[in-house]
KEGUFI-479503 format. One record per residue (C-alpha): residue in three letters; x, y, z. Coordinates in Angstrom, 2 decimals. Layout:
<pts>
<pt type="ALA" c1="X" c2="Y" c3="Z"/>
...
</pts>
This chain:
<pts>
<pt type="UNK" c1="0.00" c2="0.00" c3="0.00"/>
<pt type="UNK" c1="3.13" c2="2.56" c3="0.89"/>
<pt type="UNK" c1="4.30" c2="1.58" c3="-2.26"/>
<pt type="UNK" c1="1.35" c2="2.43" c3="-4.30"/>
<pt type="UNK" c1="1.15" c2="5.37" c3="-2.71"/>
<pt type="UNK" c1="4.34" c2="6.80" c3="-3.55"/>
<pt type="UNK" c1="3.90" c2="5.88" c3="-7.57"/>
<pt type="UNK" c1="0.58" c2="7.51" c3="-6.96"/>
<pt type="UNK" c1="2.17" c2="10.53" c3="-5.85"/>
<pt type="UNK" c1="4.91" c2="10.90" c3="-8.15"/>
<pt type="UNK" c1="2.36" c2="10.58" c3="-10.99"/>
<pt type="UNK" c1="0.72" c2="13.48" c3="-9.36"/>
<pt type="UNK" c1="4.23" c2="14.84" c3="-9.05"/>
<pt type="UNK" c1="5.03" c2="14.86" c3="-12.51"/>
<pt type="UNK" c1="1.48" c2="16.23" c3="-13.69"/>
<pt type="UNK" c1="1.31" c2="19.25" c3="-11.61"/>
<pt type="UNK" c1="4.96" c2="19.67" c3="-12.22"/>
<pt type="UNK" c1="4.18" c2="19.64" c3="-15.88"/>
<pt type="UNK" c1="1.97" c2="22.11" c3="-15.89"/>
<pt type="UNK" c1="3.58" c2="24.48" c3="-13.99"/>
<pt type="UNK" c1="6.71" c2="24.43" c3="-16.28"/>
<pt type="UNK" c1="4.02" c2="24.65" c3="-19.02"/>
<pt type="UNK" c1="2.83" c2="27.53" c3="-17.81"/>
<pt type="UNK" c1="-0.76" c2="25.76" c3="-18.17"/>
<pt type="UNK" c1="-0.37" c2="27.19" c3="-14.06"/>
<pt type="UNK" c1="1.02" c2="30.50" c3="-14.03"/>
<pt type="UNK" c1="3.06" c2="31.80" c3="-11.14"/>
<pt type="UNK" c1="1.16" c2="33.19" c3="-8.64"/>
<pt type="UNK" c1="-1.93" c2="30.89" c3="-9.82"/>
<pt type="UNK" c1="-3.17" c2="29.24" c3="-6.34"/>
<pt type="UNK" c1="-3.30" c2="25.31" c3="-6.35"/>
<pt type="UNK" c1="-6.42" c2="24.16" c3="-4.34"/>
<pt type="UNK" c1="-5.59" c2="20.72" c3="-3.17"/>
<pt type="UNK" c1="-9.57" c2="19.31" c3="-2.97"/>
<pt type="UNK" c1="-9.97" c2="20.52" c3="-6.32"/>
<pt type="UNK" c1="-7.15" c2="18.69" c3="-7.90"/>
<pt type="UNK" c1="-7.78" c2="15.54" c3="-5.61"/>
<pt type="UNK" c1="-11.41" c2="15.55" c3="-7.12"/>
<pt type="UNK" c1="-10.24" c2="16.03" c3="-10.97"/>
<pt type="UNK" c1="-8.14" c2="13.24" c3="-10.10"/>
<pt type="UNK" c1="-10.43" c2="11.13" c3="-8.34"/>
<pt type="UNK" c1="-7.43" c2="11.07" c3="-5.74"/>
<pt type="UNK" c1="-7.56" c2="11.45" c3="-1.87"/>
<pt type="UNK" c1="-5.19" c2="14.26" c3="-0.75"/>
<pt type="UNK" c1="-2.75" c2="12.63" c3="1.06"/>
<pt type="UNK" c1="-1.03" c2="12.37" c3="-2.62"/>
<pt type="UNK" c1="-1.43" c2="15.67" c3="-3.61"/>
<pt type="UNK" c1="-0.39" c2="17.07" c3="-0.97"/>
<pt type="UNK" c1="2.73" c2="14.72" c3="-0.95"/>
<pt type="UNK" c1="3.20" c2="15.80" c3="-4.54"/>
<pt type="UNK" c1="2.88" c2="19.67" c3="-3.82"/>
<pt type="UNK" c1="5.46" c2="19.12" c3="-1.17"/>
<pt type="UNK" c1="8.04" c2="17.37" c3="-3.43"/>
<pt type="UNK" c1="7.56" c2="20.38" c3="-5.67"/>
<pt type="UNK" c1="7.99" c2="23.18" c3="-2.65"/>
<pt type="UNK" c1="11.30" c2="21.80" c3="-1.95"/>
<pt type="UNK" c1="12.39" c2="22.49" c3="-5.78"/>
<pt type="UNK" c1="11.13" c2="26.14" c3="-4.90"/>
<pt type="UNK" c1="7.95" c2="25.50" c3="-7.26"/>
<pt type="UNK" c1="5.00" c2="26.32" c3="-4.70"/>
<pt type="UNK" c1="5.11" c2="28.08" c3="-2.03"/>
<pt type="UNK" c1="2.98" c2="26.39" c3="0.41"/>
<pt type="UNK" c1="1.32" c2="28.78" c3="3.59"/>
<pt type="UNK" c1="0.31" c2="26.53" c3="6.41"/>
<pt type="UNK" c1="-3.31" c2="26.88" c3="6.97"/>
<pt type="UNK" c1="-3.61" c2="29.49" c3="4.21"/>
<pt type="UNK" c1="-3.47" c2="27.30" c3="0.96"/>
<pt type="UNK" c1="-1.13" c2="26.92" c3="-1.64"/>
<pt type="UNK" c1="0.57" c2="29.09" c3="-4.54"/>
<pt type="UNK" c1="2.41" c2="28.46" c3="-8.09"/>
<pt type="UNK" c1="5.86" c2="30.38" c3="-7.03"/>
<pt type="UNK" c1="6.81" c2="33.27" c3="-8.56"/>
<pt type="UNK" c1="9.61" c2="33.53" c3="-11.18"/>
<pt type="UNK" c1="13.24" c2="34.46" c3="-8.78"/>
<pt type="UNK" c1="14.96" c2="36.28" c3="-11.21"/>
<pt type="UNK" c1="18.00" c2="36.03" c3="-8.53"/>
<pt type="UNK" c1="17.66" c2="31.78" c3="-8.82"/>
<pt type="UNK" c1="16.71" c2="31.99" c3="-12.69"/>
<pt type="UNK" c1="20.36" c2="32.77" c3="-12.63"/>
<pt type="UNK" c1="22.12" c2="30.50" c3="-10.65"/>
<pt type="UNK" c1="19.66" c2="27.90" c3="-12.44"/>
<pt type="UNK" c1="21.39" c2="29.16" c3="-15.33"/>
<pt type="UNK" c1="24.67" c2="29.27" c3="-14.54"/>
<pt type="UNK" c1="24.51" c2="25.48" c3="-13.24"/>
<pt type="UNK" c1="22.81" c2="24.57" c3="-16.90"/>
<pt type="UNK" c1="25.39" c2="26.30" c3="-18.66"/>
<pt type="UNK" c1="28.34" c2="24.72" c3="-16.35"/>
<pt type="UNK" c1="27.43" c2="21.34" c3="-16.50"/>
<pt type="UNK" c1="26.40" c2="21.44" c3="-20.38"/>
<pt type="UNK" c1="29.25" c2="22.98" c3="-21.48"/>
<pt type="UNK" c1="31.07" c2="20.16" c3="-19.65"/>
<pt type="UNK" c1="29.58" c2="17.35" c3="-21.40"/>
<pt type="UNK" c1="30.08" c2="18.53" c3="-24.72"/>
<pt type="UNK" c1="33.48" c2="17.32" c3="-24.72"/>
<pt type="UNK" c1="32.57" c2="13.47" c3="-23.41"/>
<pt type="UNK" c1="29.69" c2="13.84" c3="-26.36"/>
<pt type="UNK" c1="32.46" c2="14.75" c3="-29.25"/>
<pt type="UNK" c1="34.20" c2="11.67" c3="-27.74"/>
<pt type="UNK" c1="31.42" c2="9.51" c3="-27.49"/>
<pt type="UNK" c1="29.08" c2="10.35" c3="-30.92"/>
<pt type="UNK" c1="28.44" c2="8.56" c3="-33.96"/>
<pt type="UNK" c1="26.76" c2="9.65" c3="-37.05"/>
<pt type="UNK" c1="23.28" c2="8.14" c3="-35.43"/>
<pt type="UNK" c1="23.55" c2="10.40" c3="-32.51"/>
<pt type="UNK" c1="23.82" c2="13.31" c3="-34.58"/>
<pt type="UNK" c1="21.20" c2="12.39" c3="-37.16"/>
<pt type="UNK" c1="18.76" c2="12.16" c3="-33.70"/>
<pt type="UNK" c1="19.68" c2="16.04" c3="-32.89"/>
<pt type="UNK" c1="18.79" c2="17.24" c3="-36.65"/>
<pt type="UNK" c1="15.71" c2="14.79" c3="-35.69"/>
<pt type="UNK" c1="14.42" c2="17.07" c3="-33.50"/>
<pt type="UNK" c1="15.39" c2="20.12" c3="-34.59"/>
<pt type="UNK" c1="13.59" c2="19.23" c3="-37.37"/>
<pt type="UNK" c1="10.31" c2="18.09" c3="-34.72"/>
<pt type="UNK" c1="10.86" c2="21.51" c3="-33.48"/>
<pt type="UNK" c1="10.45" c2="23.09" c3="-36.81"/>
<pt type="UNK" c1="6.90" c2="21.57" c3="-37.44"/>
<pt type="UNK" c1="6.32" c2="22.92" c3="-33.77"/>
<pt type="UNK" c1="7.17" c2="26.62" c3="-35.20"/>
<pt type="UNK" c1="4.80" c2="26.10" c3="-37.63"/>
<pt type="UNK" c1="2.13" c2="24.58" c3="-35.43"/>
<pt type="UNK" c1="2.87" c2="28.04" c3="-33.32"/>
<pt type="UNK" c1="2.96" c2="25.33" c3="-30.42"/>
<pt type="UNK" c1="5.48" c2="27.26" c3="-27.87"/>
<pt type="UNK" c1="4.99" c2="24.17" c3="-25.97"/>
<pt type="UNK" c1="5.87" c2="21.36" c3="-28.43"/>
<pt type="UNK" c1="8.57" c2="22.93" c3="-29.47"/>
<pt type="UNK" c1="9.97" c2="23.45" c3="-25.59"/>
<pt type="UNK" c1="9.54" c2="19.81" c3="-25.12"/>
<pt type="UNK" c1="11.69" c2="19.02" c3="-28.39"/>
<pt type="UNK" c1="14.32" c2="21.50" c3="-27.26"/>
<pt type="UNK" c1="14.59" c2="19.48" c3="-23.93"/>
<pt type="UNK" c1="14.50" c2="16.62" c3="-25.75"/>
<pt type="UNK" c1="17.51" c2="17.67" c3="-28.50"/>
<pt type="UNK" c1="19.62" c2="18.82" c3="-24.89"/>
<pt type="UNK" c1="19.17" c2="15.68" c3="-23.15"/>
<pt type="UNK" c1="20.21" c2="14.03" c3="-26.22"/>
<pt type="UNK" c1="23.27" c2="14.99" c3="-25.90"/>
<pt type="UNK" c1="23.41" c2="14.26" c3="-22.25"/>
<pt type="UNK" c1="22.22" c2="10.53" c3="-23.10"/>
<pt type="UNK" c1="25.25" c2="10.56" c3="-25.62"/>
<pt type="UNK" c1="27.85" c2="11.18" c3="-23.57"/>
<pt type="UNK" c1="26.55" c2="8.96" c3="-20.85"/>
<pt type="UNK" c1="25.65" c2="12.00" c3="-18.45"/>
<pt type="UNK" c1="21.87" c2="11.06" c3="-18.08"/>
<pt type="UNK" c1="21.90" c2="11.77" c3="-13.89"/>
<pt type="UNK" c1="23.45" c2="15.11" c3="-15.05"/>
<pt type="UNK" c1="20.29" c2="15.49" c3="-17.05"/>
<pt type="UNK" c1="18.25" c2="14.64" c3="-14.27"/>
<pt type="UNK" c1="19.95" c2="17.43" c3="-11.91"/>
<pt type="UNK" c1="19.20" c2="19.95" c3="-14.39"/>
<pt type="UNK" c1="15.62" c2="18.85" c3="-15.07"/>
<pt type="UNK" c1="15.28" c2="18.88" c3="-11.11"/>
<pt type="UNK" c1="17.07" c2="21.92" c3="-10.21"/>
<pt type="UNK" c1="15.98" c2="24.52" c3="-12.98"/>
<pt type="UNK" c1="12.32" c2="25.38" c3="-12.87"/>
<pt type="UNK" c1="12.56" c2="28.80" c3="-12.75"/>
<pt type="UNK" c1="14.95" c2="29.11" c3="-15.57"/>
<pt type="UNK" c1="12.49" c2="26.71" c3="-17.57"/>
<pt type="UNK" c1="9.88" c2="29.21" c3="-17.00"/>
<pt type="UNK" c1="11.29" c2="31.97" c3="-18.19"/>
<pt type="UNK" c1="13.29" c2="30.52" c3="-21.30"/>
<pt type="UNK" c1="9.20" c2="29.28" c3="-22.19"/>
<pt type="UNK" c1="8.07" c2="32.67" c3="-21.54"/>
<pt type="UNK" c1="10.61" c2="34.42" c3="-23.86"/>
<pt type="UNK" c1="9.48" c2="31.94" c3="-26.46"/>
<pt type="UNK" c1="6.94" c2="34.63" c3="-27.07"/>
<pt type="UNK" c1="9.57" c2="37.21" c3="-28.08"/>
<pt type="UNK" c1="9.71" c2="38.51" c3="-31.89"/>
<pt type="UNK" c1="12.20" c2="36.13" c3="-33.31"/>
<pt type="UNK" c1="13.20" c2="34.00" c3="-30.43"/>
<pt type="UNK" c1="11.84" c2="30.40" c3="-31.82"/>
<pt type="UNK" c1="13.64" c2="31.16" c3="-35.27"/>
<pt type="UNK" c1="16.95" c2="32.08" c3="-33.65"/>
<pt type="UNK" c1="17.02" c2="28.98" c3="-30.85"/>
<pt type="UNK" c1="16.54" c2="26.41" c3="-34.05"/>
<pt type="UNK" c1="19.72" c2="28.69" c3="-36.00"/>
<pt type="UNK" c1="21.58" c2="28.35" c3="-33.05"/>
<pt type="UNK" c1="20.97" c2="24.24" c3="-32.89"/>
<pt type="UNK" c1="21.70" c2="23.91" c3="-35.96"/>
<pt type="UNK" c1="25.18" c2="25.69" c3="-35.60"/>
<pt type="UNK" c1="25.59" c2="23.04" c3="-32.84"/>
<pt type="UNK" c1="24.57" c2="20.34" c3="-34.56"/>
<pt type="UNK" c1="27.28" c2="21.37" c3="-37.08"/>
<pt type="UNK" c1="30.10" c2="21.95" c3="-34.70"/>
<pt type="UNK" c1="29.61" c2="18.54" c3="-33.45"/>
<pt type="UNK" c1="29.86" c2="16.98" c3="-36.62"/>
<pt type="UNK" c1="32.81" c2="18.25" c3="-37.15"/>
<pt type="UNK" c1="34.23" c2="17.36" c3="-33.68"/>
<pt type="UNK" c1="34.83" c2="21.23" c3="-32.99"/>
<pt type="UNK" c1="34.64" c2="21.83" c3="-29.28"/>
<pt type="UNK" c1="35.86" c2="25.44" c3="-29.03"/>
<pt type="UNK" c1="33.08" c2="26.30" c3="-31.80"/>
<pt type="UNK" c1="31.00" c2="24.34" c3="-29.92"/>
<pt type="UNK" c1="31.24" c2="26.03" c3="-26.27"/>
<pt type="UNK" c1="30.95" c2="29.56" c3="-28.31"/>
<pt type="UNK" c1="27.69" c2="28.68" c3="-29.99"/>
<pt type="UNK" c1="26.55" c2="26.85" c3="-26.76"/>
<pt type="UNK" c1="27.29" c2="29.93" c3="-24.78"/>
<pt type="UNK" c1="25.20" c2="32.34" c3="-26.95"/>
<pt type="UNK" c1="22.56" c2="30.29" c3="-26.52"/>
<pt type="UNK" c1="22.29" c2="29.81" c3="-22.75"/>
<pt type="UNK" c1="22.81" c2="33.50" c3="-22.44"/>
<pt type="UNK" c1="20.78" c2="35.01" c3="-25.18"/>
<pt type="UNK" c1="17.87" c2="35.13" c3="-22.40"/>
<pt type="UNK" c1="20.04" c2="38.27" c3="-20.39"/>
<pt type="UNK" c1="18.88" c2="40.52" c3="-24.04"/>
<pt type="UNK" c1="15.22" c2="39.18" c3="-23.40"/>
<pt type="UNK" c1="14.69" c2="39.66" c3="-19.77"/>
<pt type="UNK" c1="13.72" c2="43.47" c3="-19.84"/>
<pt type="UNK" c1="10.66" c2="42.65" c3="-22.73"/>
<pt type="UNK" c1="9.57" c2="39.71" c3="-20.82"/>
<pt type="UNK" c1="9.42" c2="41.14" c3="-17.22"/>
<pt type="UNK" c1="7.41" c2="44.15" c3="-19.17"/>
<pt type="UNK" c1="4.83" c2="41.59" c3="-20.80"/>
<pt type="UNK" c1="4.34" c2="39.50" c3="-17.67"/>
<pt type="UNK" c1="4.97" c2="42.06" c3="-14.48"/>
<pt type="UNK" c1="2.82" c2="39.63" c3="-12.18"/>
<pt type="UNK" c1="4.92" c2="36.18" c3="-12.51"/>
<pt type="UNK" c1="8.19" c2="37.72" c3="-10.84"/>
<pt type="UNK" c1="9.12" c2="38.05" c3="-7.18"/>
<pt type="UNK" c1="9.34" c2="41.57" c3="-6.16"/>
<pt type="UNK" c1="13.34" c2="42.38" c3="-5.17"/>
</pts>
């Protein structure tokens, strides 16, 4: 019974997590616990075991006898969620040069190219999911897939606000130019070219973070 209890709750887990880094709940949104347990045809208890899990990654902010919240977006962690993405990425690169065969990069044009139909589908979602997907890729590659893991764990603010600037004037266009440049400097087993292009794109969100704060003034923690 414990045991069903905990896959229970970490399908709950991954739902409500979903959603948030979806944005399908926006920050700030409040998380009622009965109505999700009802929707779900759930009791609470894994829910609210769920909700927990997700207030230690600094998801929710959970008040004690006042209810539950989406967290705001901490421009302060969005950062360091940032800087650990870009440290550990850049890192890996060199064990996936090592490590790649033609196959591995045929699957990153593979969904680059998924994330193409996703432009044109105007799904900001879809084409998230394939960017993840083209990252951990590389991750899987290399044989780094706890790595992955951290990452996916540790930078849900960052996630947020990469999907919210997905909305910016040119941003989808330039993220698939930019994989492709990867994609190419891989091939050719260039790291240094490599690091450069995977720099500009982890940090390409510092230009965006004025327009986006200015379009969505209510999803960030006040300094």
């Amino acid at each position: 019974m414990q045991k069903l209890r905990r896959t229970v709750s970490a399908d709950v887990y991954d739902r409500i997590k979903e959603s948030i880094l979806s944005l399908e709940l926006s920050p700030g949104e409040e998380i009622k616990i009965n109505e999700i347990s009802e929707k779900l045809g759930l009791s609470r208890s894994p829910v609210r075991d769920a909700l927990i899990r997700l207030s230690e990654e600094a998801l929710v902010d959970i008040l004690p006898q006042r209810g539950c919240w989406v967290s705001l977006i901490d421009l302060e962690r969005v950062e360091e969620e940032r800087f650990l993405r870009h440290s550990l990425e850049k890192s890996t690169l060199s064990y996936f040069i090592d490590a790649s065969k033609d196959s591995d990069i045929a699957r990153l044009e593979y969904y680059v190219s998924l994330q193409k139909e996703a432009l044109l589908e105007n799904d900001r979602v879809k084409f998230f999911s394939y960017d993840d997907a083209m990252h951990k890729s590389i991750f899987e590659t290399a044989n780094k897939n706890r790595i992955w893991s951290i990452i996916a764990k540790e930078t849900g603010h960052y996630r947020r606000m990469r999907l919210l600037s997905f909305d910016e004037k040119g941003v989808l266009d330039k993220n698939i130019e930019q994989h492709v440049l990867l994609i190419e400097a891989l091939r050719k087993k260039d790291l240094n070219d490599a690091l450069s292009i995977e720099k500009e794109h982890i940090f390409k969100l510092t230009f965006e973070k004025g327009e986006i704060i200015k379009n969505h003034p209510t999803f960030f923690k006040k300094v």
